[in-house]
Every structure is written in structure tokens, then in C-alpha cells.
C-alpha beads as a LAMMPS data file, in Angstrom:
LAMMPS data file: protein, C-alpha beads

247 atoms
246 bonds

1 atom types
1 bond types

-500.0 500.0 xlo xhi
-500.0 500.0 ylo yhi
-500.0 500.0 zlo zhi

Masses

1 110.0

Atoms # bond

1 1 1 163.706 -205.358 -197.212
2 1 1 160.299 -206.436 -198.260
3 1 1 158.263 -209.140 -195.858
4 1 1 157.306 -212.134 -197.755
5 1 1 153.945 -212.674 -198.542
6 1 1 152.377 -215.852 -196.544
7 1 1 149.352 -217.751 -197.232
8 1 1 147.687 -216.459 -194.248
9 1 1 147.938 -213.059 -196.062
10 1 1 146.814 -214.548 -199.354
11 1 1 144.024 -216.038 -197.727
12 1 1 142.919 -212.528 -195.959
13 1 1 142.998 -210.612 -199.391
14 1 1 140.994 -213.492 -200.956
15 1 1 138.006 -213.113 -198.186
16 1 1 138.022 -209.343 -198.718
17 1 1 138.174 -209.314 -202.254
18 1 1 134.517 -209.044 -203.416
19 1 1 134.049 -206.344 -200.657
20 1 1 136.873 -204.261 -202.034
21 1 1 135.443 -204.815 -205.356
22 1 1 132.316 -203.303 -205.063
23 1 1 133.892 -200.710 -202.995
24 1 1 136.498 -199.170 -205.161
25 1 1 134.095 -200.047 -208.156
26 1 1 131.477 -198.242 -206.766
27 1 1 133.770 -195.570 -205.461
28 1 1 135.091 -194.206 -209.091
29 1 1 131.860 -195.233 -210.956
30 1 1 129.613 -192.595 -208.592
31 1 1 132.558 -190.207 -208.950
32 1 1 132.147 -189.931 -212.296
33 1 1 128.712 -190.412 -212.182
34 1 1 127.876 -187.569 -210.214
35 1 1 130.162 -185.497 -212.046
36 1 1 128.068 -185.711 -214.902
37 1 1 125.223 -184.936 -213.251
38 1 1 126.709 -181.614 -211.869
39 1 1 127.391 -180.557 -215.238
40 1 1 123.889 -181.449 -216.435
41 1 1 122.610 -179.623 -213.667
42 1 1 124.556 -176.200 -214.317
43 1 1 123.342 -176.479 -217.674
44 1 1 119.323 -177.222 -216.619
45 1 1 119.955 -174.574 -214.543
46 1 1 121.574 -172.247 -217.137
47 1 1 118.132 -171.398 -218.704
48 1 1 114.050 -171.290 -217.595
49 1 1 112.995 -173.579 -220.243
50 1 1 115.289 -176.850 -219.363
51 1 1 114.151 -176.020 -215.722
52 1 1 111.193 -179.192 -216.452
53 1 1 114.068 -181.341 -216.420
54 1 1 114.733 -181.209 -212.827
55 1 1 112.433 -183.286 -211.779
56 1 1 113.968 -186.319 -214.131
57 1 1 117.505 -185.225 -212.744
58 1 1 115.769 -185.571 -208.619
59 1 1 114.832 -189.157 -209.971
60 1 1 118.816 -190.072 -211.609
61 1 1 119.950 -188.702 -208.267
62 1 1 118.283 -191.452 -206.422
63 1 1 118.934 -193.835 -208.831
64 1 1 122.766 -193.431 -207.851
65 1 1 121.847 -193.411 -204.120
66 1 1 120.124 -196.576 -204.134
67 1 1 123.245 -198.339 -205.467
68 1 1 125.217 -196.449 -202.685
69 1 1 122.689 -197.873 -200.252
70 1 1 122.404 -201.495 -201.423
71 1 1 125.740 -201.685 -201.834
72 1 1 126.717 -200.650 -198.726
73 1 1 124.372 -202.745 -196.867
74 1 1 125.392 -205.915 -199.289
75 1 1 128.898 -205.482 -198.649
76 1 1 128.772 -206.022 -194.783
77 1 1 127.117 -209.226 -195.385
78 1 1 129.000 -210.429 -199.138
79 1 1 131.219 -213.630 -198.386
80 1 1 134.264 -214.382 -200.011
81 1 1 133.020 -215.807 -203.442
82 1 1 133.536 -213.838 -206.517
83 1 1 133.419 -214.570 -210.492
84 1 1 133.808 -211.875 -213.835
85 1 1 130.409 -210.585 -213.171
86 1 1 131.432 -209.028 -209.974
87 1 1 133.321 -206.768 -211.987
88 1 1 131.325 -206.744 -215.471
89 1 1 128.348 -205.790 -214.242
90 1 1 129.140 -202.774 -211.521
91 1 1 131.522 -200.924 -214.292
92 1 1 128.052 -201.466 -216.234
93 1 1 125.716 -200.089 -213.771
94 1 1 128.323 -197.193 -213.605
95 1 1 127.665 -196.554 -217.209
96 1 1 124.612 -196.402 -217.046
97 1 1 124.088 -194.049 -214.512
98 1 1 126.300 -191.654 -216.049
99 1 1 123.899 -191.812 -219.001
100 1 1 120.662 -191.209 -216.672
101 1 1 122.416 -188.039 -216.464
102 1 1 124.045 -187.370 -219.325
103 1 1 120.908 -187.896 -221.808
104 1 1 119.136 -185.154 -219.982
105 1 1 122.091 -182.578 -221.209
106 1 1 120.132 -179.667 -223.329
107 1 1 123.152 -179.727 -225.874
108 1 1 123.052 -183.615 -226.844
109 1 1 126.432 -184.086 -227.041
110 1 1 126.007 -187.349 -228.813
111 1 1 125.068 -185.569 -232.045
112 1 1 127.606 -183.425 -232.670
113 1 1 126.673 -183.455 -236.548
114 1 1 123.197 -181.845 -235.481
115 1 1 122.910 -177.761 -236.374
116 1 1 122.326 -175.953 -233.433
117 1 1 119.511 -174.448 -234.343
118 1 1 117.552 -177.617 -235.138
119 1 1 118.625 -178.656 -231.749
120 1 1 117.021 -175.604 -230.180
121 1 1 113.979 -176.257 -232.162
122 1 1 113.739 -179.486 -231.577
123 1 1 114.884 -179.431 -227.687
124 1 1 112.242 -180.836 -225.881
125 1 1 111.857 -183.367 -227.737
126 1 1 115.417 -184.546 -228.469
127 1 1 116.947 -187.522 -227.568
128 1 1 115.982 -187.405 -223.562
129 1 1 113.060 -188.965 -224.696
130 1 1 114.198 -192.348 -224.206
131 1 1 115.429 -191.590 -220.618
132 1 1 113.297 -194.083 -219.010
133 1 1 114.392 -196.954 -221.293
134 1 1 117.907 -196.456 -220.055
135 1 1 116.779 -196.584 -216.026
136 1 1 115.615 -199.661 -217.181
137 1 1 118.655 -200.729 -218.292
138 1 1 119.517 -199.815 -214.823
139 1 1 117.040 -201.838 -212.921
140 1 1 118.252 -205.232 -215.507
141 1 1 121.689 -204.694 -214.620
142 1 1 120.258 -204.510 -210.830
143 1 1 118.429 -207.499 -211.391
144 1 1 121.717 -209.095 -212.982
145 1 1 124.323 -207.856 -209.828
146 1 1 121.770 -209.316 -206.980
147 1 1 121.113 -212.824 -209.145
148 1 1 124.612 -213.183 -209.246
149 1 1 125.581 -212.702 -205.866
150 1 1 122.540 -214.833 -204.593
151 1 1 123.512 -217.594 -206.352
152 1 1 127.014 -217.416 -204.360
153 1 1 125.786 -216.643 -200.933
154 1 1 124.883 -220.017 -198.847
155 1 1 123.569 -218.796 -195.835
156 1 1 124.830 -222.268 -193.827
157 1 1 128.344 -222.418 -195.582
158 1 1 129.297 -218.737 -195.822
159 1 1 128.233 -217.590 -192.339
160 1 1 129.276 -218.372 -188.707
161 1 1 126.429 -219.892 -186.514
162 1 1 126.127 -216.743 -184.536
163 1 1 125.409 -214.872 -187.978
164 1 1 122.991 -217.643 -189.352
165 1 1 119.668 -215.734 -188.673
166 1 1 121.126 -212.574 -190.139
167 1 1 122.252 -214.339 -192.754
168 1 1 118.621 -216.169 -193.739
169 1 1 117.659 -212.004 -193.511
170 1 1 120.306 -211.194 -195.877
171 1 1 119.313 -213.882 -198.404
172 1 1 116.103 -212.829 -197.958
173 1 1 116.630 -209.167 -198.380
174 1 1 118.230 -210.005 -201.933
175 1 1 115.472 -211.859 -202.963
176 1 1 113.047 -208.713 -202.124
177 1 1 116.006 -206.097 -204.140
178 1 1 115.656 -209.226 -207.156
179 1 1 111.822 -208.878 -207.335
180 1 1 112.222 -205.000 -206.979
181 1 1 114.636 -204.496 -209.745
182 1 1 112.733 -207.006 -212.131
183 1 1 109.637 -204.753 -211.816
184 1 1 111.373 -201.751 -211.927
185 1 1 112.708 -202.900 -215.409
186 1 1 108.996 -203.645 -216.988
187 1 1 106.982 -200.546 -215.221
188 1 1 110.077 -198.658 -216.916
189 1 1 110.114 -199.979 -220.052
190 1 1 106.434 -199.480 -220.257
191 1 1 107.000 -195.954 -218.856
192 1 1 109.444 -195.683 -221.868
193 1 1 106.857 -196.882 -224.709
194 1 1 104.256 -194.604 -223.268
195 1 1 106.856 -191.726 -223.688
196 1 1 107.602 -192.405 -227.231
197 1 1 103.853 -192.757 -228.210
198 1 1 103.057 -189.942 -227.000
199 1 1 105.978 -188.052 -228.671
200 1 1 105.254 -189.317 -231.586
201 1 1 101.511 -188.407 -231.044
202 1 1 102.051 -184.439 -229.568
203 1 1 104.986 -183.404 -232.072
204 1 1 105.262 -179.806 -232.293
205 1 1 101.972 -179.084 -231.623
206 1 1 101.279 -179.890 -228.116
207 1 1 105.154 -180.122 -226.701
208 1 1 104.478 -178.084 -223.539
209 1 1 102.012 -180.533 -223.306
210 1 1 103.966 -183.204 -224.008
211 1 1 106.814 -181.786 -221.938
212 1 1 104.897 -181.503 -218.638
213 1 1 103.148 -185.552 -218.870
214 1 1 107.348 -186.796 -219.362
215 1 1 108.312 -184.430 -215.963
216 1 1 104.925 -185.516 -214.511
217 1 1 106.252 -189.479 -215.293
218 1 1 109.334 -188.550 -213.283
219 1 1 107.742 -189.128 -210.060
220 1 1 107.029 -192.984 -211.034
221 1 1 111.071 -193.677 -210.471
222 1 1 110.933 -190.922 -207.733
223 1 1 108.470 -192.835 -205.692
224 1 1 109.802 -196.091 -206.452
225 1 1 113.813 -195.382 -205.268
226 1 1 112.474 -193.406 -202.172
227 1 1 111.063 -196.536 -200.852
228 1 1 113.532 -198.344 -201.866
229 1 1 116.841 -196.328 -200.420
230 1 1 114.615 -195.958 -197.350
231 1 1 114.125 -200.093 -197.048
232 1 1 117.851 -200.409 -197.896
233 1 1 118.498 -197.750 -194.575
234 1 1 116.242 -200.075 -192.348
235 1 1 118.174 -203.416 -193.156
236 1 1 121.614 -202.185 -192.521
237 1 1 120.358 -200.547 -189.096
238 1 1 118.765 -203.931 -188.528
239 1 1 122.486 -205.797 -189.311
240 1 1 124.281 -203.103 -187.024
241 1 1 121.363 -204.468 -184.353
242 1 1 121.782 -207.585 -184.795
243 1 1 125.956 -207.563 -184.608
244 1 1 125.596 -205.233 -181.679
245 1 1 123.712 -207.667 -179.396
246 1 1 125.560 -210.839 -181.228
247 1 1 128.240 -212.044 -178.458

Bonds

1 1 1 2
2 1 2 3
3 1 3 4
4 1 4 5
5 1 5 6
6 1 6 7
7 1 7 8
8 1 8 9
9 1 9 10
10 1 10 11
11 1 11 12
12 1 12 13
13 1 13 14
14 1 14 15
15 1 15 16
16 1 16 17
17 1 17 18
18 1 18 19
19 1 19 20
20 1 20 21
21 1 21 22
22 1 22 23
23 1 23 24
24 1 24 25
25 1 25 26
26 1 26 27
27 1 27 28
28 1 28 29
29 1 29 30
30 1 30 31
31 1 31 32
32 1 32 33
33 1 33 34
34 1 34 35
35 1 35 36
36 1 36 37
37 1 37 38
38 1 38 39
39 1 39 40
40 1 40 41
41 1 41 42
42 1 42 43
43 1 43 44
44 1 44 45
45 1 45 46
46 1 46 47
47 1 47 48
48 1 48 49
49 1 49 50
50 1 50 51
51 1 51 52
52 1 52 53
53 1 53 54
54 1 54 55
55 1 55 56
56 1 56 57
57 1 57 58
58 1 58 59
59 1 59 60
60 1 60 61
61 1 61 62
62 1 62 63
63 1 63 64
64 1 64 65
65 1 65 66
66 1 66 67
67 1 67 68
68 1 68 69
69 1 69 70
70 1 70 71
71 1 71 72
72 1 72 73
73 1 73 74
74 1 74 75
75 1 75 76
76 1 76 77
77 1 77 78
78 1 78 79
79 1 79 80
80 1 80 81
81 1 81 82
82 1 82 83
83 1 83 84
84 1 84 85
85 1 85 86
86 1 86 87
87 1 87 88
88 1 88 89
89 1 89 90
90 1 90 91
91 1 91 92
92 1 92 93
93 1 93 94
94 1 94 95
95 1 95 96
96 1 96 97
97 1 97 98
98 1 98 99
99 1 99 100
100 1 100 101
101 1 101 102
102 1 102 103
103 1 103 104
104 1 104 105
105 1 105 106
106 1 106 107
107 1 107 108
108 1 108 109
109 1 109 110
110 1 110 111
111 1 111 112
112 1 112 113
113 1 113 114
114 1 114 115
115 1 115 116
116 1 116 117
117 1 117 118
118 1 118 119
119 1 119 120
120 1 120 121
121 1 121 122
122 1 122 123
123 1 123 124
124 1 124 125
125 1 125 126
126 1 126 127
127 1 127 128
128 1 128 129
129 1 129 130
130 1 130 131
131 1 131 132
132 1 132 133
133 1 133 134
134 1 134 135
135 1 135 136
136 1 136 137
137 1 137 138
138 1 138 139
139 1 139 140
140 1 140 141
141 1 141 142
142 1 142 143
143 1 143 144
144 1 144 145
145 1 145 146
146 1 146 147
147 1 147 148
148 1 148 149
149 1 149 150
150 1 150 151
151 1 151 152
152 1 152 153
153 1 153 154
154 1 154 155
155 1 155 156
156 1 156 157
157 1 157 158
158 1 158 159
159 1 159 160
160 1 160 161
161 1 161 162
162 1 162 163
163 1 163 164
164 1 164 165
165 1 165 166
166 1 166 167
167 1 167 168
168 1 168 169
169 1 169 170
170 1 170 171
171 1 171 172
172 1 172 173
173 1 173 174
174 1 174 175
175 1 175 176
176 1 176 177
177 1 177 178
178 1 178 179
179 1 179 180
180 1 180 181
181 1 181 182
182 1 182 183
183 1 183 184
184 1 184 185
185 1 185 186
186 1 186 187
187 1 187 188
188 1 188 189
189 1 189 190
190 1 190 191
191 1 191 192
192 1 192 193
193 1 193 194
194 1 194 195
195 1 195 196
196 1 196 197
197 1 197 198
198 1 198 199
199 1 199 200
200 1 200 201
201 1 201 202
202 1 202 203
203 1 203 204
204 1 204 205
205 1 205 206
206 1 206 207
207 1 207 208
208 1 208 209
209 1 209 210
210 1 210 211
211 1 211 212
212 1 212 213
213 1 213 214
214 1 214 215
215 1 215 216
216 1 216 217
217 1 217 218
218 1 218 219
219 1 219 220
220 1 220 221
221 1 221 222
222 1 222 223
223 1 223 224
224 1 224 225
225 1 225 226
226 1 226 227
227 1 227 228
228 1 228 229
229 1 229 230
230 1 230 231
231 1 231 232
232 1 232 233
233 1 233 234
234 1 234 235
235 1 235 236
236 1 236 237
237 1 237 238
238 1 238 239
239 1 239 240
240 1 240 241
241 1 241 242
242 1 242 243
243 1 243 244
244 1 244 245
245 1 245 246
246 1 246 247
């Protein structure tokens, strides 16, 4: 015999909703995710000359940790308020990231029509070349996910007294990740323009040179999602603080 479902229950599920949102979202997005970027790995791995690309594949890698960071620092704090975008724009962020990895493949998958020996020929600068357009893509859909859940969080409303101060933190923590991600979209973007100029200006001539400046540009993301997974670390010690000495 089944127990009847009471508002008290309904109520419960509602207040954990967003939080099991982004969890399970961000659960099965990463999985897949990272699966993709295993296989892209084997392959960089498979031969010397696609071993430049490790250095973009360090900087997807962190790119999918700093979601499993922010996220799981956001969700300890998210209150109960959800809309579509809660769920539009994580399975979009999972898309992307599983096409920071996937564009570095050497085989290109996404021109099967391609002979393979043009591909070869061709390789280094195929289609991975606008890379750093789609972590931009990334950082607007960041910018996107923390604009939406600011604009639901009230800080007064959503919180009990005791977790007021934290709270104002929180809200201000969001504001920092909305600045973050807005610059991260137009320093890549830029990054992205300065890769196709030069492409366009190397060609075959100079492509180890051309090669080594795109692996060298790596380290711009790199830097940025270091700092950035390792500010994301300090706030959620700072919200375990803060509960632990909260009575």
C-alpha cells in the first residue's frame, strides 16, 4: 500500500528542487563531458604530432572543473526559486563543454565528407581553430546561469536571520562569478579573432609556427580557471565556516 503524498512532502520537494536540478544536471552533463575528453585524449596521445594539443585539453579540463566548483558551492546556498532557465541553460553549458573537447579530436568527426588525406594535410589547422570561440560560448552561458539565479536570490526573503551575512557573501560572490564570466567571454572572443588572423596569415607556410602561438594562447584560459576554481574552493570553505560556528 502506497503512503499518500501530503503537502508537507510537496512542499519539501519544491525547496529542494533547484538543488537537485543542478545536481543531477550537472551530474550526467560532466559524465558525458569527460567522456569525450578521454577519448580525445587517447587519440592526442595516439601520435607525437597532436601532442601540442594538450595544453588546450589541460585548459577544457578546468573549464569542466570550474562548473563542478561553482556549482557545488552555489548549490549549498540556492533557495527554492526556479524557472526554464534552470534547466535550459545547464543542459547548454553541458554541450558546450563536450565540444571544448570534442573540437580538439585529430579526426574531425564533424566532416565526415572530408578525404582523409586532406585532413592529414590540413590537421593543424582544421577546424580546432575556433576552439576559443566556443569557451566563449562557455563563459556567456556562465554569465547567463549566474544572472539568472541572482535575479531570484533575495538575500532578506530567501535566508534565515542567522544566514543573512552569509547570504549578503553569497550574493556577492555571484556578482564577482557575473563580472568573471562576462570578461572571460570578450578576452576569449578576442583570443578567438587573433587565432583566425593569424591562421589565415601563417597558412602552410609557417604552421609549426602557427601551431605553437594557438598552444602558447592556451595558458590565457589556463590562468584564468586556476584562479577561478581556486576562489570558488575558498568561498565554500568560508560557508562550511560560517555554518560551523552559526548556532
Amino acid at each position: 500500500m502506497s503512503t499518500p503524498l501530503t503537502p508537507e512532502a510537496v512542499a519539501a520537494r519544491l525547496l529542494s528542487y533547484p538543488h537537485d536540478t543542478y545536481l543531477y544536471v550537472g551530474s550526467f552533463m560532466r559524465s558525458v563531458a569527460l567522456a569525450a575528453g578521454a577519448l580525445v585524449l587517447l587519440e592526442i596521445l595516439s601520435h607525437k604530432r597532436y601532442w601540442w594539443r594538450l595544453l588546450p585539453w589541460v585548459a577544457c579540463l578546468l573549464a569542466t572543473i570550474i562548473t563542478l566548483m561553482t556549482w557545488g558551492r552555489g548549490v549549498l546556498l540556492t533557495n527554492s526559486k526556479s524557472n526554464i532557465w534552470d534547466a535550459i541553460l545547464p543542459l547548454l553549458m553541458g554541450i558546450s563543454e563536450f565540444c571544448l573537447f570534442a573540437i580538439l579530436s585529430p579526426k574531425e568527426y564533424w566532416h565526415p565528407a572530408t578525404p582523409v588525406r586532406a585532413m592529414q594535410e590540413d590537421d593543424e589547422l582544421g577546424s580546432w581553430r575556433y576552439w576559443l570561440f566556443v569557451h566563449a560560448i562557455h563563459a556567456l552561458l556562465a554569465v547567463g546561469l549566474v544572472a539568472n539565479r541572482l535575479a531570484q536570490t533575495d538575500p532578506v526573503l530567501d535566508f534565515d536571520g542567522r544566514l543573512r551575512p552569509l547570504a549578503l557573501e553569497y550574493v556577492g560572490w555571484m556578482k564577482e562569478d557575473l563580472r568573471g564570466a562576462a570578461f572571460g567571454t570578450v578576452i576569449f572572443s578576442l583570443l578567438g579573432l587573433l587565432t583566425l588572423y593569424l591562421a589565415k596569415r601563417e597558412k602552410r607556410a609557417h604552421k609549426k609556427r602557427y601551431v605553437r602561438i594557438v598552444a602558447a594562447l592556451s595558458l590565457v584560459p589556463i590562468i584564468i580557471y586556476s584562479m577561478v576554481t581556486y576562489q570558488a574552493g575558498k568561498q565554500r570553505d568560508r560557508t562550511d565556516e560560517f555554518v560551523s560556528t552559526t548556532k
